[in-house]
C-alpha positions in Angstrom: 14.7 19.7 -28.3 17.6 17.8 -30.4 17.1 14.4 -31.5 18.9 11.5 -31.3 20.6 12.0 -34.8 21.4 15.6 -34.0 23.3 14.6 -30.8 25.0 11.5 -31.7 24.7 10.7 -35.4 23.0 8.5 -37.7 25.2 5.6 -36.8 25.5 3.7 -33.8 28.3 3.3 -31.3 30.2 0.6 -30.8 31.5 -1.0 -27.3 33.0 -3.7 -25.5 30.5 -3.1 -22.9 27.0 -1.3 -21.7 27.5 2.3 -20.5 27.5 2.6 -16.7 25.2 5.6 -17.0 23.4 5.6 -20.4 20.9 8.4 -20.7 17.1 7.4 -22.1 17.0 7.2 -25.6 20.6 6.4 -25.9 21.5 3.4 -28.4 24.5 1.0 -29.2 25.9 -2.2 -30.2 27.2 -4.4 -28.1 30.7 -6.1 -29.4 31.0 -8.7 -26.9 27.4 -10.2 -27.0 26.8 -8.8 -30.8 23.4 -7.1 -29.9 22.2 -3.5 -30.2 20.9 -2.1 -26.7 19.4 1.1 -25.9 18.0 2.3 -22.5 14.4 2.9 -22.7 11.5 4.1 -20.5 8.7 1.8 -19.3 5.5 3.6 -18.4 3.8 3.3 -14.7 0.9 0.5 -15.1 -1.4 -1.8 -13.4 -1.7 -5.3 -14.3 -4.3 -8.1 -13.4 -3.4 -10.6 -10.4 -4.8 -13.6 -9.6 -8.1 -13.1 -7.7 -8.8 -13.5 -3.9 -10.5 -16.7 -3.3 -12.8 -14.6 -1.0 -14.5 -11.8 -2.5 -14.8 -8.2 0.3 -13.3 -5.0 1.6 -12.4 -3.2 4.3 -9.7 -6.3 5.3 -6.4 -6.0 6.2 -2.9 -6.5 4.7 0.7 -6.9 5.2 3.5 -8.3 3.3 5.0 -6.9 -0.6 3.7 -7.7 -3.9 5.1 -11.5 -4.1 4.3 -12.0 -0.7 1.5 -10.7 0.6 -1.1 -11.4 3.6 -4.8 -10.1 3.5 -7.0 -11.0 6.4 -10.5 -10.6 7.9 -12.7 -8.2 5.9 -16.8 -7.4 5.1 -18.7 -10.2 2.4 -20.8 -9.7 5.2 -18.5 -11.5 7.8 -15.3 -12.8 7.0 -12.4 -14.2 9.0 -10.3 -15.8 5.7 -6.9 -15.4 5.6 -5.0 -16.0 2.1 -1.3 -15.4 1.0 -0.2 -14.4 -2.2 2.7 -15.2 -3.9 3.2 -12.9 -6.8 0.6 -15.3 -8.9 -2.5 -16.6 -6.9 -3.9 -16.7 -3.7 -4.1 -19.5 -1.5 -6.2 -19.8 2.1 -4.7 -20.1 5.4 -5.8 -20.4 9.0 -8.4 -18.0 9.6 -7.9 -14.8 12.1 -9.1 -15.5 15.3 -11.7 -12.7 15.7 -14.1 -12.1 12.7 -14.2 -7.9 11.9 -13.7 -5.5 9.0 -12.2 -2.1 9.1 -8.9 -3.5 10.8 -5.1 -2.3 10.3 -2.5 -5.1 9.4 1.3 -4.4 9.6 4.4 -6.9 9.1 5.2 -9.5 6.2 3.3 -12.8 5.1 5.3 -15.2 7.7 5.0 -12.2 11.0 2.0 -10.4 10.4 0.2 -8.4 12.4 -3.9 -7.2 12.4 -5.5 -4.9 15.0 -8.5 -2.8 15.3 -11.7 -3.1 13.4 -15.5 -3.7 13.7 -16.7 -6.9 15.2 -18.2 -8.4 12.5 -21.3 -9.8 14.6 -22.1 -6.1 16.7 -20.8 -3.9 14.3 -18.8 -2.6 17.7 -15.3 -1.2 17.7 -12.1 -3.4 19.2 -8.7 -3.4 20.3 -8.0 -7.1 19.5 -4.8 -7.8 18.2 -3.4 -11.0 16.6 0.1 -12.0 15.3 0.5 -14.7 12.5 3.6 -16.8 11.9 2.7 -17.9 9.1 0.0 -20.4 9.6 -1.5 -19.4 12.8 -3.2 -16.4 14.0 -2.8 -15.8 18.1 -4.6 -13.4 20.8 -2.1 -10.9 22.0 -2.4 -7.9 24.3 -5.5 -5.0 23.0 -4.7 -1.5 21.9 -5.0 0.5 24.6 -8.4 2.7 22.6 -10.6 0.5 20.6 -11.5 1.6 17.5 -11.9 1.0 13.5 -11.5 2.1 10.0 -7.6 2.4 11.8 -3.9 3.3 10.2 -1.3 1.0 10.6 2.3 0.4 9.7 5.2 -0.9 10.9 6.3 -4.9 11.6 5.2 -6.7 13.7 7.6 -6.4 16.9 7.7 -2.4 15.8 3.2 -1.8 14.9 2.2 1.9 14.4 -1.7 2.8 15.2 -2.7 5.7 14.5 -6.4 7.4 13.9 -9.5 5.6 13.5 -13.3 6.3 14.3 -15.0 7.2 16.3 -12.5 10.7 15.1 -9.9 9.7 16.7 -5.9 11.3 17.1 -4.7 8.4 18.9 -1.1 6.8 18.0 -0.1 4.1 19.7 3.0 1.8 19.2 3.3 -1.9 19.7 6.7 -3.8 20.8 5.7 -7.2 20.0 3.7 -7.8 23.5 1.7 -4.2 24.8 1.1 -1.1 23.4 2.1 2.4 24.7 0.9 5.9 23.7 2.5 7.7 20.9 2.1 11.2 20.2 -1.3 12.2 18.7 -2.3 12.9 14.7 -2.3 16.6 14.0 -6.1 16.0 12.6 -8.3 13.1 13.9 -10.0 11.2 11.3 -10.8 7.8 10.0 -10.3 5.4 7.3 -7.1 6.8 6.4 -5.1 4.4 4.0 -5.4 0.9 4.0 -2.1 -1.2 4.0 -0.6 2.4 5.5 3.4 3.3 5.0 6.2 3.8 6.3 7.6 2.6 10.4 6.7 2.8 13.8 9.8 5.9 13.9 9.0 6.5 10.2 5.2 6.3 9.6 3.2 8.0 6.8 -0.8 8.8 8.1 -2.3 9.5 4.8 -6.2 11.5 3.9 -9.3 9.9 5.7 -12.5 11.6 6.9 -13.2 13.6 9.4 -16.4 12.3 10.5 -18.2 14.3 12.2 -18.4 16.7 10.4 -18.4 14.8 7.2 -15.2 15.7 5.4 -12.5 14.2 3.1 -8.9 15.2 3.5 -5.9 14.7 1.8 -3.9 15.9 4.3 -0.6 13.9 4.8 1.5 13.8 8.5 5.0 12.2 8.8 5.8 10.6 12.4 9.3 10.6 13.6 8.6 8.3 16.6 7.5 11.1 19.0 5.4 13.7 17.5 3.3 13.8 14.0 4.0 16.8 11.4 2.2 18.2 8.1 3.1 16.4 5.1 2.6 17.4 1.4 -1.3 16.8 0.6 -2.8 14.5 -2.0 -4.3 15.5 -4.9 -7.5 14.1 -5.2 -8.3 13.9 -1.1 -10.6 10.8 -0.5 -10.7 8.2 2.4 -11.1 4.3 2.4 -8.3 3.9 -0.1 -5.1 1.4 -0.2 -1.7 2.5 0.0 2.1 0.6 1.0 5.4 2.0 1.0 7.7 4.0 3.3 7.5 7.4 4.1 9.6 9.1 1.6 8.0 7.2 -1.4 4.8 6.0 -0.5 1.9 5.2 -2.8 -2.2 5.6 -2.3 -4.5 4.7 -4.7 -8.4 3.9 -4.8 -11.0 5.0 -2.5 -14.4 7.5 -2.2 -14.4 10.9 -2.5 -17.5 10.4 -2.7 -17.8 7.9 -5.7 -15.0 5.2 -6.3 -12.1 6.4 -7.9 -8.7 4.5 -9.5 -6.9 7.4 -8.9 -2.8 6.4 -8.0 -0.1 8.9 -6.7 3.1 8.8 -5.5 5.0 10.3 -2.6 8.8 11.7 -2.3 8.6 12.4 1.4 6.7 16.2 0.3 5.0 16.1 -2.9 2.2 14.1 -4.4 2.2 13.4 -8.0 -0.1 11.6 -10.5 0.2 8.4 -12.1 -1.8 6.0 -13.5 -5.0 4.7 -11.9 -6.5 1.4 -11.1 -7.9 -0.7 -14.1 -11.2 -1.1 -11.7 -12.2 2.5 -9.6 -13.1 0.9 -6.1 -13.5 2.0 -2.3 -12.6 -0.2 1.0 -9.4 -1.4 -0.9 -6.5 -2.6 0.4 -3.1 -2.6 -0.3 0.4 -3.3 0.6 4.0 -3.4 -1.1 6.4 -0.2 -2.0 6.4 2.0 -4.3 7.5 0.4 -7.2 6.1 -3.0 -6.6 2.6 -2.5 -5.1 0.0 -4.3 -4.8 -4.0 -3.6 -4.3 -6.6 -6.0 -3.6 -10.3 -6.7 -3.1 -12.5 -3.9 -2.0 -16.2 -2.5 -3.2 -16.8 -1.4 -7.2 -21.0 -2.5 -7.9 -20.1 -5.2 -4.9 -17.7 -6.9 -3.2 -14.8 -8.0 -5.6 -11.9 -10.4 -5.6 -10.1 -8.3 -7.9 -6.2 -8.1 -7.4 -4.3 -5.4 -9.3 -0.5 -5.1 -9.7 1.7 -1.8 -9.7 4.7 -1.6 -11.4 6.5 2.5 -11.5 7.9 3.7 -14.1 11.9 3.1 -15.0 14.4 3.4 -17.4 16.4 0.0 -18.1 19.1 -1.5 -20.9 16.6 -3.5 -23.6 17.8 -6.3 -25.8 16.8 -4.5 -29.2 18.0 -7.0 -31.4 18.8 -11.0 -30.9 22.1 -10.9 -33.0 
């Protein structure tokens, strides 16, 4: 491969302004501002949030990475709700109906939760609450009650999908009742947490099938109608966090069996590595895109208030000197 000197010289070049499309690697001096630039690559990475105030897992979560909603969860019973914003958590009203293994969809001011186990009889529901922002409210059930559930969408446009006891079940919410959808191409549960994509663009992403007790990777893209075969994960596993839309979604976390970090990405038909969670956990939850994703709480040696930060990888113009 040529170098940098081979291509362009050993000195640098001069200009009035940056390159509209510099390639990485590429290096000159800005006249105007009297700096040298150059357009580097920053490496994929997690980075340390602020903590939950609650420590659990299996909660859910809406929102992006500077705004983000978590709600409801297993520490051994937990209605908290807490907001992030970018830098630490902060408590709000509590959900109305205390259970874990629920789906969340929406943003941090019109969120959505639904699904789950009752906290208090370990029994599946259908209860589903909207929050504006401060308060949680009873709306109408999903139509199958169940847990360990997919979600995605906002929260006049929720997409259900999956959930135990084995279930295929998608169902779609419009703000007031939910209507059948067309069915998962493979039932299973505790597909990932924080989920992907819309209710006419929704990403269903590994799980279990349970019984028999399997972990998939298998992926299914929903166009509003009707479910089809995706590309499949690499490392299949189930109780595991995951945000984004369905051409570039993220999943990271989970059991396999045994916690794992593992992180990959999603271009709408491939999987591909990158880097994985500072702290390997399962029953983690997660929400965000792609770039900017966020992962919180969940199960390493116990329940953990651990908040994690995603940023991709990108090339961008860098100040490389100050004059």
């Amino acid at each position: 491969m040529a170098t940098y000197n081979e291509i362009k010289g050993d000195t640098i070049e001069v200009r009035a302004t940056d390159p509209a499309n510099p390639v990485e690697g590429e290096v000159w001096y800005n006249s105007t501002t009297g700096v040298i630039k150059g357009y580097t690559f920053t490496a994929a990475a997690w980075a340390s949030g602020g903590n939950l105030n609650t420590a659990r897992r299996a909660m859910g979560s809406a929102g992006i990475q500077t705004a983000a909603l978590t709600f409801g969860g297993n520490n051994p019973s937990v209605t908290n709700s807490e907001e992030y914003n970018g830098t630490s958590w902060t408590e709000g009203n509590d959900i109305g109906t205390a259970r874990n293994a629920l789906a969340g969809a929406g943003t941090q001011t019109a969120g959505l939760g639904f699904g789950g186990y009752i906290t208090a009889t370990s029994s599946p529901t259908g209860a589903t609450e909207e929050y504006d922002g401060t308060s949680w409210s009873e709306q109408n059930d999903l139509s199958t009650v169940r847990a360990a559930i997919g979600g995605a969408g906002t929260q006049t446009a929720g997409l259900a999908f999956g959930g135990a006891p084995n279930l295929s079940a998608t169902e779609e919410y419009d703000g007031t009742s939910w209507t059948a959808g067309g069915n998962l191409g493979t039932a299973r549960d505790a597909v990932a947490v924080g989920g992907a994509g819309t209710q006419t663009a929704g990403l269903a992403i590994g799980g279990r099938i349970n019984p028999p007790f399997t972990v998939v990777g298998a992926t299914e893209e929903y166009d509003g109608a009707a479910w089809t075969a995706g590309g499949t994960m690499g490392t299949a596993r189930y109780n595991f966090g995951g945000g984004g839309t369905q051409t570039a979604a993220i999943g990271f976390g989970g059991f396999l069996p045994g916690n794992t970090g593992a992180t990959e990405l999603y271009d709408g038909s491939t999987w591909t590595a990158s880097t994985s969670l500072a702290t390997a956990r399962r029953q983690i939850v997660g929400c965000g895109t792609q770039p900017l994703a966020l992962a919180m709480g969940g199960y390493d040696s116990g329940d953990t208030a651990a908040t994690e930060e995603f940023t991709n990888s990108f090339n961008a113009v860098e100040t490389l000197t100050t004059s």
